[in-house]
mmCIF file as gemmi writes it, N, C-alpha and C atoms, coordinates in Angstrom:
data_model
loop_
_atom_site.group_PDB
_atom_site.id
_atom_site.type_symbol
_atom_site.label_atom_id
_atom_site.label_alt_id
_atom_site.label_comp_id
_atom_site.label_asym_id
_atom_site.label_entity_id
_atom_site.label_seq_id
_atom_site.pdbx_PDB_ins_code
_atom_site.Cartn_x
_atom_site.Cartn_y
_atom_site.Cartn_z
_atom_site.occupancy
_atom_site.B_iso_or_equiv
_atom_site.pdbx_formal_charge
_atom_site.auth_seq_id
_atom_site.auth_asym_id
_atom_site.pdbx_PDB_model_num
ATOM 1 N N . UNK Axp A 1 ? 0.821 -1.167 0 1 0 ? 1 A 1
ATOM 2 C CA . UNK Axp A 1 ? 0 0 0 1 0 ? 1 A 1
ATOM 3 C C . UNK Axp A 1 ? 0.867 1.232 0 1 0 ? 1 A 1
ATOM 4 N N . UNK Axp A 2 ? 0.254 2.346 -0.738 1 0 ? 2 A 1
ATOM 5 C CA . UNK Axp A 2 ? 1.084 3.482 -0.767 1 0 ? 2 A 1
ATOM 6 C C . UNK Axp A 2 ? 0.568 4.425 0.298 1 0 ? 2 A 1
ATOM 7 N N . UNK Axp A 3 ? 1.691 4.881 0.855 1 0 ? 3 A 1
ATOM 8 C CA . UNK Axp A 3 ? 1.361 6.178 2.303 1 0 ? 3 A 1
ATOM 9 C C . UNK Axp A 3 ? 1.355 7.798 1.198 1 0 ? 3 A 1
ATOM 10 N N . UNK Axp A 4 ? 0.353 8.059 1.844 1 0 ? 4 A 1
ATOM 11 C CA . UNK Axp A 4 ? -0.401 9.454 1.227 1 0 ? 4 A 1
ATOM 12 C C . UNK Axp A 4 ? -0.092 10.508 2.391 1 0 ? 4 A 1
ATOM 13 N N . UNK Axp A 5 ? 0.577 11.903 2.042 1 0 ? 5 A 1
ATOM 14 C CA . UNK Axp A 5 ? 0.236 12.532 3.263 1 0 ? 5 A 1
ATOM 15 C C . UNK Axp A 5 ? -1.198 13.516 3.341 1 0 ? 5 A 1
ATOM 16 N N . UNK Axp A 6 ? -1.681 13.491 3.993 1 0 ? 6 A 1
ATOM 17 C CA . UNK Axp A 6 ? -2.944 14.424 4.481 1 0 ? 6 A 1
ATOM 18 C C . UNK Axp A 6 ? -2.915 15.651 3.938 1 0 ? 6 A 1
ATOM 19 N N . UNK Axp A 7 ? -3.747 15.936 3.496 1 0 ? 7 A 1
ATOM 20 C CA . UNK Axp A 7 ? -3.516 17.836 3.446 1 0 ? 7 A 1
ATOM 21 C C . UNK Axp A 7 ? -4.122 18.346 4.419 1 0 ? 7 A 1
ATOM 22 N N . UNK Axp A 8 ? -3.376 19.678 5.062 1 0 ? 8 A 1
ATOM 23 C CA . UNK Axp A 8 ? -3.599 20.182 6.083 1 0 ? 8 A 1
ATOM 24 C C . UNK Axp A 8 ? -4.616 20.659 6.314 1 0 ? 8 A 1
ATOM 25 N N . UNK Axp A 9 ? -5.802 20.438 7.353 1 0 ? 9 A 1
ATOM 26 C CA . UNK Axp A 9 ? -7.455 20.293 7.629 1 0 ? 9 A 1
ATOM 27 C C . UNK Axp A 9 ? -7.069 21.658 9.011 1 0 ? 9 A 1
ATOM 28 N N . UNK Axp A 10 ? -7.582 22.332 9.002 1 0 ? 10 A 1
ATOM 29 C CA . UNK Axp A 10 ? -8.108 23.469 9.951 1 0 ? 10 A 1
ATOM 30 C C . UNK Axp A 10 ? -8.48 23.169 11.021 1 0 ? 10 A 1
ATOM 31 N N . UNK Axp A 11 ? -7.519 23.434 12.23 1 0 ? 11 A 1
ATOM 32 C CA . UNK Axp A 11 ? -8.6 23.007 13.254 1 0 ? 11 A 1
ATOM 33 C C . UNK Axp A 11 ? -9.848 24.195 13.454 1 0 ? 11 A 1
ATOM 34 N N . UNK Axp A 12 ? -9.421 25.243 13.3 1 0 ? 12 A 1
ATOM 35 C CA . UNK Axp A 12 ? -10.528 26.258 13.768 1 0 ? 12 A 1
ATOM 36 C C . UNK Axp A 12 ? -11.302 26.542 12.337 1 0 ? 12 A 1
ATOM 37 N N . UNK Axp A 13 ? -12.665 26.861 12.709 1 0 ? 13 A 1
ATOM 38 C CA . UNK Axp A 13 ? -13.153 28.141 11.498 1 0 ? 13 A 1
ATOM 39 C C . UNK Axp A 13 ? -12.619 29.269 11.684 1 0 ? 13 A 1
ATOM 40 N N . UNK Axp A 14 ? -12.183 29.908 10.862 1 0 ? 14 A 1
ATOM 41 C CA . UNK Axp A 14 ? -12.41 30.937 10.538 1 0 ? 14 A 1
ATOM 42 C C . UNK Axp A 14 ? -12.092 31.649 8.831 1 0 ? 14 A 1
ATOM 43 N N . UNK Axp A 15 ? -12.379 32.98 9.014 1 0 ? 15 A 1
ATOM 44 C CA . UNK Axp A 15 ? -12.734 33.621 7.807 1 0 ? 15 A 1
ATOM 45 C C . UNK Axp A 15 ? -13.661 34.122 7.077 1 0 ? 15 A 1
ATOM 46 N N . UNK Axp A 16 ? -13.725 34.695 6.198 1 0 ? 16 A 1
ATOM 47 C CA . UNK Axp A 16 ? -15.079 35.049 5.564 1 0 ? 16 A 1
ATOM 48 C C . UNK Axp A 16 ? -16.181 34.052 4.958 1 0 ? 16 A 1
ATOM 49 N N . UNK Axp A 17 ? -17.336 34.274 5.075 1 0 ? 17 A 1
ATOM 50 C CA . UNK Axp A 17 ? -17.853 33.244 4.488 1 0 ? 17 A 1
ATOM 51 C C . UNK Axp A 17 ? -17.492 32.53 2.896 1 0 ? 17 A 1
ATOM 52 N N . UNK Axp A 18 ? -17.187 33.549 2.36 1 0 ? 18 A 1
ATOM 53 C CA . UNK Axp A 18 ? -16.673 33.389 1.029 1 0 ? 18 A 1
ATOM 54 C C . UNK Axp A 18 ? -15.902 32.21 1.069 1 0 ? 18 A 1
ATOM 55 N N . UNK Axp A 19 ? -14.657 32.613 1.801 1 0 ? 19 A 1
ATOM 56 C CA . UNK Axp A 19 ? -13.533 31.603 2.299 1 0 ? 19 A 1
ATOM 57 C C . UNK Axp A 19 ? -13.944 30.333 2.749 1 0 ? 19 A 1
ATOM 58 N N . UNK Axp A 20 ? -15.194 30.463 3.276 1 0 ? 20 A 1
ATOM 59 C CA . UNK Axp A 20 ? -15.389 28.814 4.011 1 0 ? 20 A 1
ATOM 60 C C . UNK Axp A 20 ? -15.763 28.273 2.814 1 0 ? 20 A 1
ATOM 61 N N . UNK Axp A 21 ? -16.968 29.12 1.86 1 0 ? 21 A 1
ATOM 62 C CA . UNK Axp A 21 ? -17.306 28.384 0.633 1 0 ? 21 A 1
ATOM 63 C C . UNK Axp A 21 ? -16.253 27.703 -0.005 1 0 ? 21 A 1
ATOM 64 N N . UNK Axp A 22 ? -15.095 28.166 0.25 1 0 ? 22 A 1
ATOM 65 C CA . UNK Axp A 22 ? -13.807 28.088 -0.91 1 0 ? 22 A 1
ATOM 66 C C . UNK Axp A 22 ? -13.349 26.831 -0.145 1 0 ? 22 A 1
ATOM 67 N N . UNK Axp A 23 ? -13.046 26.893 0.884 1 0 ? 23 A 1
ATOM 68 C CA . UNK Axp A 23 ? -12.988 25.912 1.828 1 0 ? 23 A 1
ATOM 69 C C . UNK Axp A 23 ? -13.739 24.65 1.442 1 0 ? 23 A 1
ATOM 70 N N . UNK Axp A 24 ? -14.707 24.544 1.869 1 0 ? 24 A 1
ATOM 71 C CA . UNK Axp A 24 ? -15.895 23.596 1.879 1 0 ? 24 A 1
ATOM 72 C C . UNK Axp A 24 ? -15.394 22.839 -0.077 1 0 ? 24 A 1
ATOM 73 N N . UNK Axp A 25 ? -15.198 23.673 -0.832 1 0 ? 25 A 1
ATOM 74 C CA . UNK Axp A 25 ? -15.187 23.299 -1.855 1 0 ? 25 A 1
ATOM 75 C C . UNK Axp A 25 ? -14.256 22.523 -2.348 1 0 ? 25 A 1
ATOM 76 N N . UNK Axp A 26 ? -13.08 23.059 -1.846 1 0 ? 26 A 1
ATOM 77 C CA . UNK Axp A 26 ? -11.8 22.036 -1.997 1 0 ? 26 A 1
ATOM 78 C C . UNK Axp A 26 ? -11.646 21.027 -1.09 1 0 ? 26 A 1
ATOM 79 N N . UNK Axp A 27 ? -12.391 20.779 -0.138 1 0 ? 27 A 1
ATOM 80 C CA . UNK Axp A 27 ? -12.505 19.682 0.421 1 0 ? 27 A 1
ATOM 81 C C . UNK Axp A 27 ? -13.275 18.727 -0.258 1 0 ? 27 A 1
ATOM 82 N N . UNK Axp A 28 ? -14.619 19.513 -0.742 1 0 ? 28 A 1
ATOM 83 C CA . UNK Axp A 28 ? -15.047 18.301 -1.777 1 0 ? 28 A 1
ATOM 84 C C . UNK Axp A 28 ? -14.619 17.909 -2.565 1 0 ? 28 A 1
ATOM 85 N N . UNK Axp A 29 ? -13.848 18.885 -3.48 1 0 ? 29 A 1
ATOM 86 C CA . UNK Axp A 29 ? -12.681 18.074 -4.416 1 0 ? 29 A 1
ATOM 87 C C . UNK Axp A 29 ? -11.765 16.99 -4.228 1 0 ? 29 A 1
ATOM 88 N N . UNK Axp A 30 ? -11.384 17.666 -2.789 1 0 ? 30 A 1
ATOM 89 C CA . UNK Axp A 30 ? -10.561 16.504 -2.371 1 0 ? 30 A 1
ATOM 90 C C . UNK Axp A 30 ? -10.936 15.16 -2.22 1 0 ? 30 A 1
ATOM 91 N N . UNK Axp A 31 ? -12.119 14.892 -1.613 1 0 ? 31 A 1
ATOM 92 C CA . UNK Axp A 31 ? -13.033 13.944 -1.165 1 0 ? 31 A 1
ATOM 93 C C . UNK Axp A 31 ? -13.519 13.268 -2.488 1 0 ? 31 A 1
ATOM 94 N N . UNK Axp A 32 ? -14.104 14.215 -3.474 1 0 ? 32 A 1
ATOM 95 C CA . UNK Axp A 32 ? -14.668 13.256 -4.624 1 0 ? 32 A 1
ATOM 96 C C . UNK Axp A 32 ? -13.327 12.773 -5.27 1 0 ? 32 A 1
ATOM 97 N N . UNK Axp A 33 ? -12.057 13.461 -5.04 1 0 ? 33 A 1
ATOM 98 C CA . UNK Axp A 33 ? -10.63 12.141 -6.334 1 0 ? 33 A 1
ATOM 99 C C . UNK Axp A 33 ? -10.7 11.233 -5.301 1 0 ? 33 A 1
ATOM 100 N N . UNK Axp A 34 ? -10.655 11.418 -3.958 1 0 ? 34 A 1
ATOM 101 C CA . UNK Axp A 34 ? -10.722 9.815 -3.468 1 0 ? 34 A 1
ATOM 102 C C . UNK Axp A 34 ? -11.103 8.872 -3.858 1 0 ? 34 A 1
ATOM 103 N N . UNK Axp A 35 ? -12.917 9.688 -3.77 1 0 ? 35 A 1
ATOM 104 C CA . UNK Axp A 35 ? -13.662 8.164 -3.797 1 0 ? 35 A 1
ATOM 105 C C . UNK Axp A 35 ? -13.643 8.123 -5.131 1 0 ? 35 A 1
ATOM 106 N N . UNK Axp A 36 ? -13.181 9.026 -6.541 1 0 ? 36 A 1
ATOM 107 C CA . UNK Axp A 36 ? -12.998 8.132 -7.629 1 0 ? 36 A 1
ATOM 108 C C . UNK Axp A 36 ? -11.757 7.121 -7.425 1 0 ? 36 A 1
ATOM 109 N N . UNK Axp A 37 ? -10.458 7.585 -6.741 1 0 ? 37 A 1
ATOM 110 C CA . UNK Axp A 37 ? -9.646 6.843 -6.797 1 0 ? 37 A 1
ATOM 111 C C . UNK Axp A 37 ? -9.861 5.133 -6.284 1 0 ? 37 A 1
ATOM 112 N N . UNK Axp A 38 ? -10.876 5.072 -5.304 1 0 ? 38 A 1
ATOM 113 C CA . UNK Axp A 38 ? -10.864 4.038 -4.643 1 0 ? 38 A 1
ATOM 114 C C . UNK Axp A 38 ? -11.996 3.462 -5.596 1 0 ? 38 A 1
ATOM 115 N N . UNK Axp A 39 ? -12.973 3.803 -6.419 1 0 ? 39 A 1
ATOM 116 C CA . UNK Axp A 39 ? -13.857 3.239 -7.627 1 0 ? 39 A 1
ATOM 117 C C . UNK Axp A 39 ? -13.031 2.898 -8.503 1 0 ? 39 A 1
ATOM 118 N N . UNK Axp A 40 ? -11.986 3.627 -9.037 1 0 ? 40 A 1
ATOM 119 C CA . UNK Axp A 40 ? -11.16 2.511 -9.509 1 0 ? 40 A 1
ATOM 120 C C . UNK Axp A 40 ? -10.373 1.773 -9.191 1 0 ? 40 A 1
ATOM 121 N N . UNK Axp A 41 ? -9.839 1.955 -7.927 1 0 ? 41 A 1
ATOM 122 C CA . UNK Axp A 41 ? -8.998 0.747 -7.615 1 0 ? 41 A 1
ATOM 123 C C . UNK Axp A 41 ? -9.621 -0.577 -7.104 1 0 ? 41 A 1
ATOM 124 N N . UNK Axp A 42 ? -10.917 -0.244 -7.108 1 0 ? 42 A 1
ATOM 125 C CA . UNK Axp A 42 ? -11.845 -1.488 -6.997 1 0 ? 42 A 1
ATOM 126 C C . UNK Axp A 42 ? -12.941 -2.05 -7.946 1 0 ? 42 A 1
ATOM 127 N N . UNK Axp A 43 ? -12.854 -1.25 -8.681 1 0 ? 43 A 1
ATOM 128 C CA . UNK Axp A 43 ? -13.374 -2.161 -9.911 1 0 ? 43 A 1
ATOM 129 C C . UNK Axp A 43 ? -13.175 -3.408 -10.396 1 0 ? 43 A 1
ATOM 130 N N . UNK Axp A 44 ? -14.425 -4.369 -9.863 1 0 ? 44 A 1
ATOM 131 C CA . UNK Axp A 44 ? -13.725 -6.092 -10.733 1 0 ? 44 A 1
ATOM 132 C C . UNK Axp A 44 ? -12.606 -6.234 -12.37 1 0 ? 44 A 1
ATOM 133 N N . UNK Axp A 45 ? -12.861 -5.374 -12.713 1 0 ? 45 A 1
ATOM 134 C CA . UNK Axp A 45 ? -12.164 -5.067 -14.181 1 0 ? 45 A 1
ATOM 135 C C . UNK Axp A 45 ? -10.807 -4.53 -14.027 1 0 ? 45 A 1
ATOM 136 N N . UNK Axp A 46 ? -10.806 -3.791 -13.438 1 0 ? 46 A 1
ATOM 137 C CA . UNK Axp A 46 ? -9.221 -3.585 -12.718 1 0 ? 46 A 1
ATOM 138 C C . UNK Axp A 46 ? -8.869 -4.141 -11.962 1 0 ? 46 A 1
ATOM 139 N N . UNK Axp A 47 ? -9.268 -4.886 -10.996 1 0 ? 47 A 1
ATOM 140 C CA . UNK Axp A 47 ? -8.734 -5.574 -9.883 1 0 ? 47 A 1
ATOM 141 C C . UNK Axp A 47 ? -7.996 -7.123 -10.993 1 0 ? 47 A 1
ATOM 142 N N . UNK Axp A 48 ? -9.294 -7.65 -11.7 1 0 ? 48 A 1
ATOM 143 C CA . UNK Axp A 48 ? -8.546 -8.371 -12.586 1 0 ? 48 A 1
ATOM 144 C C . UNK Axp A 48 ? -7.46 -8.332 -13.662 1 0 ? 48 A 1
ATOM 145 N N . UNK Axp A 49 ? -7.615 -7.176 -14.179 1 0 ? 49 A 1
ATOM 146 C CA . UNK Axp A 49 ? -6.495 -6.525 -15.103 1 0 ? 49 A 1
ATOM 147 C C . UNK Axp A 49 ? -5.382 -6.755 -14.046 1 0 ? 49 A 1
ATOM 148 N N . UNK Axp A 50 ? -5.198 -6.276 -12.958 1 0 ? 50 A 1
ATOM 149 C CA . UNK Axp A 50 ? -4.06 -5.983 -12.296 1 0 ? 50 A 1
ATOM 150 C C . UNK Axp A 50 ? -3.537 -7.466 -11.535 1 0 ? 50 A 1
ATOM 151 N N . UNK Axp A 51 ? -4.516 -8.401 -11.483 1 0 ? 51 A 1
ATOM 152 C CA . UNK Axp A 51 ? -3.94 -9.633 -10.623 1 0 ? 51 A 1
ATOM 153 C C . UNK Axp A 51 ? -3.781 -10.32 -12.456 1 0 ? 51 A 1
ATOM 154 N N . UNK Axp A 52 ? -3.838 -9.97 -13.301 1 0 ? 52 A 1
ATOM 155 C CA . UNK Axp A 52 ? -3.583 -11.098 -14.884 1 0 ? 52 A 1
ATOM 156 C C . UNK Axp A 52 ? -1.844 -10.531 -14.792 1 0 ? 52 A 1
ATOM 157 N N . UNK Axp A 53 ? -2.49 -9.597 -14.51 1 0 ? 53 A 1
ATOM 158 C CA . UNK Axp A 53 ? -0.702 -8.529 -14.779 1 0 ? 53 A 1
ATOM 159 C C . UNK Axp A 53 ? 0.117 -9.557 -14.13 1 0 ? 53 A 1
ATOM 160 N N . UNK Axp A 54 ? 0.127 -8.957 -12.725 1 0 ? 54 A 1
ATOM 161 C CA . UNK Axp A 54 ? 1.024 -9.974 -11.628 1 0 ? 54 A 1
ATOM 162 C C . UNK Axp A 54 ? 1.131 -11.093 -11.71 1 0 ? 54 A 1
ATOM 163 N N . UNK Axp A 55 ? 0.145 -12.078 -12.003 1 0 ? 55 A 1
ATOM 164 C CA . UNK Axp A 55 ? 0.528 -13.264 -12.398 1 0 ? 55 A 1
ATOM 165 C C . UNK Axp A 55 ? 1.183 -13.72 -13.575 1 0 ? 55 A 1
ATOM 166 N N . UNK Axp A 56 ? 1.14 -13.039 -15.247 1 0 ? 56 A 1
ATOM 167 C CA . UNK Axp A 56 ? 1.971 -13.107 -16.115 1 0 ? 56 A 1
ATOM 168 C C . UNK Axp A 56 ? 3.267 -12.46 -16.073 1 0 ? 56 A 1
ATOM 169 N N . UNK Axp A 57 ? 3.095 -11.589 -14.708 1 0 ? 57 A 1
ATOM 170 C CA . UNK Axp A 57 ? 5.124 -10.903 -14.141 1 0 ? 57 A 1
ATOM 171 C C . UNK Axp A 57 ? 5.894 -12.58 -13.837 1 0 ? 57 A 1
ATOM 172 N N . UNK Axp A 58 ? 4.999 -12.97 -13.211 1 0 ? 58 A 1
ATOM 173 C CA . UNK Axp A 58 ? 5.743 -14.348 -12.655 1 0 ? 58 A 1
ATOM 174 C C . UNK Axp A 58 ? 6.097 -15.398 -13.552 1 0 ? 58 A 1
ATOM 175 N N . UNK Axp A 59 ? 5.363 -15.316 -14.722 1 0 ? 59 A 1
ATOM 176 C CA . UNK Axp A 59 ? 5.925 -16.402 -15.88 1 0 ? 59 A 1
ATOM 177 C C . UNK Axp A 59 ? 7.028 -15.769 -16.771 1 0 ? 59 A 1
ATOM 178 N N . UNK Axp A 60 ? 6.096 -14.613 -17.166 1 0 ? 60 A 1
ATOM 179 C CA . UNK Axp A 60 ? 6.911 -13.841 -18.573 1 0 ? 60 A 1
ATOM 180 C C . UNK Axp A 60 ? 7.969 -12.808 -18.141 1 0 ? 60 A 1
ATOM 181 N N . UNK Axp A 61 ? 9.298 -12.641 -18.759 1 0 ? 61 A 1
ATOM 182 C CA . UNK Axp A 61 ? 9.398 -11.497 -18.078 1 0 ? 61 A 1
ATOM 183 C C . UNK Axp A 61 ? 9.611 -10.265 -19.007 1 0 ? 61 A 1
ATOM 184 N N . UNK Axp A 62 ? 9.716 -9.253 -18.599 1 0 ? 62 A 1
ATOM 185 C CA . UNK Axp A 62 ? 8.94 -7.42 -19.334 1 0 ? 62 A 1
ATOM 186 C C . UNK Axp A 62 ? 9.599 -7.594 -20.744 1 0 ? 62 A 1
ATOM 187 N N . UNK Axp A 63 ? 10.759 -8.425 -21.267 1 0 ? 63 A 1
ATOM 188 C CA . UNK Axp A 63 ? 10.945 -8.339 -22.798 1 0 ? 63 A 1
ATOM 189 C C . UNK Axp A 63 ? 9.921 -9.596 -23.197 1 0 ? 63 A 1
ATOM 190 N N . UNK Axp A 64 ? 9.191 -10.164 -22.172 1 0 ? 64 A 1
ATOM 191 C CA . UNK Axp A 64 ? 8.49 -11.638 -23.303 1 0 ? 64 A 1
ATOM 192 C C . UNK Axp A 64 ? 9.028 -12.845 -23.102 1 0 ? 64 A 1
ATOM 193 N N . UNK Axp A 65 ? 10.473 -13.053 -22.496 1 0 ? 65 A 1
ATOM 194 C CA . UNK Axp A 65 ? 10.516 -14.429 -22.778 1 0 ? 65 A 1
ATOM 195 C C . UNK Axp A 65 ? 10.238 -15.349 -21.607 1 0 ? 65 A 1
ATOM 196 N N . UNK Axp A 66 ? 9.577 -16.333 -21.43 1 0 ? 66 A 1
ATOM 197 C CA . UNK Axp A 66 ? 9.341 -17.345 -20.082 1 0 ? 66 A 1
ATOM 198 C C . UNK Axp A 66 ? 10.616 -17.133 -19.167 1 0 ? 66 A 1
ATOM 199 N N . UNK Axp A 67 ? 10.206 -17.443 -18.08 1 0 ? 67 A 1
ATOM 200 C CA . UNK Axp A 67 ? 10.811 -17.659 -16.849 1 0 ? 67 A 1
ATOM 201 C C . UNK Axp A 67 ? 10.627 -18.67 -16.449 1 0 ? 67 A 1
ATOM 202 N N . UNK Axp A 68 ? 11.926 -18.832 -17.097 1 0 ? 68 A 1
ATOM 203 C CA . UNK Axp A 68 ? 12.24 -20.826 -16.591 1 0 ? 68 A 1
ATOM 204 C C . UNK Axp A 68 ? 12.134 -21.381 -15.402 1 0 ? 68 A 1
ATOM 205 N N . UNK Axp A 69 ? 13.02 -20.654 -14.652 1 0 ? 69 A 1
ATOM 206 C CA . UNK Axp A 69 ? 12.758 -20.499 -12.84 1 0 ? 69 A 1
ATOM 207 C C . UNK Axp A 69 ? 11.724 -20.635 -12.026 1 0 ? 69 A 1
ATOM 208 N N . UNK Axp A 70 ? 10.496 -20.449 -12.897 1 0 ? 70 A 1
ATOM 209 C CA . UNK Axp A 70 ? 8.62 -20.018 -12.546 1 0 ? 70 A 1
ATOM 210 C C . UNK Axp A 70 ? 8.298 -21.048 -13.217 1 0 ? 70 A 1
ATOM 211 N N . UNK Axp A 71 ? 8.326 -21.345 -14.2 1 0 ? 71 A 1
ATOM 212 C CA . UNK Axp A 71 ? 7.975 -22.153 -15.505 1 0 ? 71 A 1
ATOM 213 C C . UNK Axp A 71 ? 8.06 -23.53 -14.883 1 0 ? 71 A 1
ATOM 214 N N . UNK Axp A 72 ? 9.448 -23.581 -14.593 1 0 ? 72 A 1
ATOM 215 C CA . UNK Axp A 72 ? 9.61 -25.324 -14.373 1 0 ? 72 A 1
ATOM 216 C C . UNK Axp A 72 ? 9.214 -26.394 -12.897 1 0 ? 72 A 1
ATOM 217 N N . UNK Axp A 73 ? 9.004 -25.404 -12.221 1 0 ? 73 A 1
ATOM 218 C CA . UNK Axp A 73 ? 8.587 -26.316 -10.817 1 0 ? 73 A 1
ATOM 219 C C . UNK Axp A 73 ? 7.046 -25.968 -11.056 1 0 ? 73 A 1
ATOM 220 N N . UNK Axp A 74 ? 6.154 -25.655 -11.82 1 0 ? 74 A 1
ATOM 221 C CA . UNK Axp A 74 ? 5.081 -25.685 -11.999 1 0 ? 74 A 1
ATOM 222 C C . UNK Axp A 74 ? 4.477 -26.74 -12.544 1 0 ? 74 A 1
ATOM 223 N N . UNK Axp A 75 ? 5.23 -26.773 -13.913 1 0 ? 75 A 1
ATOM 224 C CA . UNK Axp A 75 ? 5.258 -28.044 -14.821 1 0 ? 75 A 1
ATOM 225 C C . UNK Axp A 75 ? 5.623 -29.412 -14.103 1 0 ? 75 A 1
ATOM 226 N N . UNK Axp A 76 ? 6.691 -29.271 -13.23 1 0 ? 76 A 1
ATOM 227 C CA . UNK Axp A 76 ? 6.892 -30.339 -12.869 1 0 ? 76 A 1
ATOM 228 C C . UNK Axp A 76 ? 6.129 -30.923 -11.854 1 0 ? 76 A 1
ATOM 229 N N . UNK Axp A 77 ? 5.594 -30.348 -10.699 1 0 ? 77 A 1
ATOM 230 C CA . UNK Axp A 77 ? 4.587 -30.041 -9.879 1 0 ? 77 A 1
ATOM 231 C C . UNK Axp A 77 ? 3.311 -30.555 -10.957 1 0 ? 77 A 1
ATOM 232 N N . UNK Axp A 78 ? 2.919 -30.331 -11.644 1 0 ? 78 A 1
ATOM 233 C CA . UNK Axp A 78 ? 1.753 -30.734 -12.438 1 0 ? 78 A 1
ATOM 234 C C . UNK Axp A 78 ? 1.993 -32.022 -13.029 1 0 ? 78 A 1
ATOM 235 N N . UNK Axp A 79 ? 3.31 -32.3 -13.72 1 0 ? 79 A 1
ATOM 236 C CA . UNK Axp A 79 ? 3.512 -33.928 -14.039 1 0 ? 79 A 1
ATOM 237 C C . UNK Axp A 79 ? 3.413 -34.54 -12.796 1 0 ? 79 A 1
ATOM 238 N N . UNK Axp A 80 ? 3.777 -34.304 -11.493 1 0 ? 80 A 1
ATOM 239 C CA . UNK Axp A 80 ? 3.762 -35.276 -10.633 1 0 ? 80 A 1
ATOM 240 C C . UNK Axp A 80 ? 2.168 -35.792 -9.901 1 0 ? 80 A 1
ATOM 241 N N . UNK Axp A 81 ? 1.525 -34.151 -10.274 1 0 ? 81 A 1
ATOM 242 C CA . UNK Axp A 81 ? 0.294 -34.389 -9.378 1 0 ? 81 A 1
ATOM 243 C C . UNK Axp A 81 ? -0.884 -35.621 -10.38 1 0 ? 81 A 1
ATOM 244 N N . UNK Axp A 82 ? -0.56 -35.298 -11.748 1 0 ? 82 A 1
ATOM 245 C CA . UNK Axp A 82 ? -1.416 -36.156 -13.199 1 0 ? 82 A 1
ATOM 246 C C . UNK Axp A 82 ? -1.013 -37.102 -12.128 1 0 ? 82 A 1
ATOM 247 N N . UNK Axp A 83 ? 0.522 -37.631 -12.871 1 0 ? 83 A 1
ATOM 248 C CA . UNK Axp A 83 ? 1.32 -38.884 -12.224 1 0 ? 83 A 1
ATOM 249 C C . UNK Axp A 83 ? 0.46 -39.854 -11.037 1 0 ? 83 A 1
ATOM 250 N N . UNK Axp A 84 ? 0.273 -38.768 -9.66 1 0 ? 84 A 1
ATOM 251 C CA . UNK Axp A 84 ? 0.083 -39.439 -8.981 1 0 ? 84 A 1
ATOM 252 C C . UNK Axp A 84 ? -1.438 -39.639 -9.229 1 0 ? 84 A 1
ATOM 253 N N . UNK Axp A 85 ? -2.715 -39.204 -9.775 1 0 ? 85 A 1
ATOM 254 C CA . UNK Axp A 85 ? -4.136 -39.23 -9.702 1 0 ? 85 A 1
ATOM 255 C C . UNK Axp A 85 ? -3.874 -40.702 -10.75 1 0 ? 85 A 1
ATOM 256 N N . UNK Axp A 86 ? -3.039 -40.327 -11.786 1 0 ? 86 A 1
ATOM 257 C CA . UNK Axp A 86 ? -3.258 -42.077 -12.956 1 0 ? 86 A 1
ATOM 258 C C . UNK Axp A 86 ? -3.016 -43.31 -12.021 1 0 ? 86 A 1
ATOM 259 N N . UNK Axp A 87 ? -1.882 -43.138 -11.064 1 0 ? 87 A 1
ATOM 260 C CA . UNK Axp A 87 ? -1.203 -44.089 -10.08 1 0 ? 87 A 1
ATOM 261 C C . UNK Axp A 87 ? -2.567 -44.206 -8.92 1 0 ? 87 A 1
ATOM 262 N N . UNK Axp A 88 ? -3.072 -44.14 -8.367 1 0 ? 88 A 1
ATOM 263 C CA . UNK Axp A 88 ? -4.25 -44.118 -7.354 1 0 ? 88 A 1
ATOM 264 C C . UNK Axp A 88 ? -5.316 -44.327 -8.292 1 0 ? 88 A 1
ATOM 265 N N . UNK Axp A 89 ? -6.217 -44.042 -9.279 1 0 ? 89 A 1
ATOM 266 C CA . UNK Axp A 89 ? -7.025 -44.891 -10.187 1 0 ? 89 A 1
ATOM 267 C C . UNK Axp A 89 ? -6.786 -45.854 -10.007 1 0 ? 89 A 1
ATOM 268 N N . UNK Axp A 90 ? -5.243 -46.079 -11.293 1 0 ? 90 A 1
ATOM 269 C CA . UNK Axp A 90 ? -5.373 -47.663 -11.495 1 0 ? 90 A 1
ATOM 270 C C . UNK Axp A 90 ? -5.246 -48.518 -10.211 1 0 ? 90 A 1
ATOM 271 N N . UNK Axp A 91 ? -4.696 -48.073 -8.951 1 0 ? 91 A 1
ATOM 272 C CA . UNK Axp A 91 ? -4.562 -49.108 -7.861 1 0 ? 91 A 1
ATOM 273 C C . UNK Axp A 91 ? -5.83 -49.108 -7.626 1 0 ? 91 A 1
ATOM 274 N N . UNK Axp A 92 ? -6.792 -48.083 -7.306 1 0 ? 92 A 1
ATOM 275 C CA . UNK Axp A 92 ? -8.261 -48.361 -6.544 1 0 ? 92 A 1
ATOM 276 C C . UNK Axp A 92 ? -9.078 -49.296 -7.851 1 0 ? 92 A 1
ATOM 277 N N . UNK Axp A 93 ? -8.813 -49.057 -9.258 1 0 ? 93 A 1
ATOM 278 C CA . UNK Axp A 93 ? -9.949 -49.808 -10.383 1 0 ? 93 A 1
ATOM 279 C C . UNK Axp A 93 ? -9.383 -51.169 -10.147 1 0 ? 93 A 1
ATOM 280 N N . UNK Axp A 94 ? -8.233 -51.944 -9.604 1 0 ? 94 A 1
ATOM 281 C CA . UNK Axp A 94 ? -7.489 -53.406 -9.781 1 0 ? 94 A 1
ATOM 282 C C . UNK Axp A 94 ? -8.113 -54.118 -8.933 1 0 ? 94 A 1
């Protein structure tokens, strides 16, 4: 997560009313990029865009070519798990 610093909030009123309007207003500004920011950072469509991302960081890497390192204990991990489901069939069908 990224640390944001605060913008500085008033403890007191004061000023002209004008000023509070002006006030009041840039706080809503402030308040509505939030909650767009947090509508998009939660959007199912982005949330998935961004976990396809991260998970093709772990295979591919940023020029394209596989990552052998990622690649191969997966594969192999998957031959063993087939391996073992064909091996437990045929003992339980005998």
């Amino acid at each position: 997560m990224s640390t944001h610093s605060r913008p500085e909030v008033p403890t007191t009123i004061t000023g002209t009313p004008d000023e509070l309007v002006a006030q009041i207003d840039e706080a809503r500004a402030r308040l509505a990029g939030t909650i767009d920011q947090l509508v998009d950072r939660t959007a199912p469509k982005n949330v998935a865009r961004r976990t396809l991302a991260d998970i093709k960081a772990k295979f591919v890497t940023e020029d394209g070519q596989p990552r052998m390192e990622t690649i191969g204990p997966v594969v192999g991990g998957t031959v063993v798990l087939v391996g073992l489901v064909v091996l437990i069939r045929k003992i339980v069908s005998d």
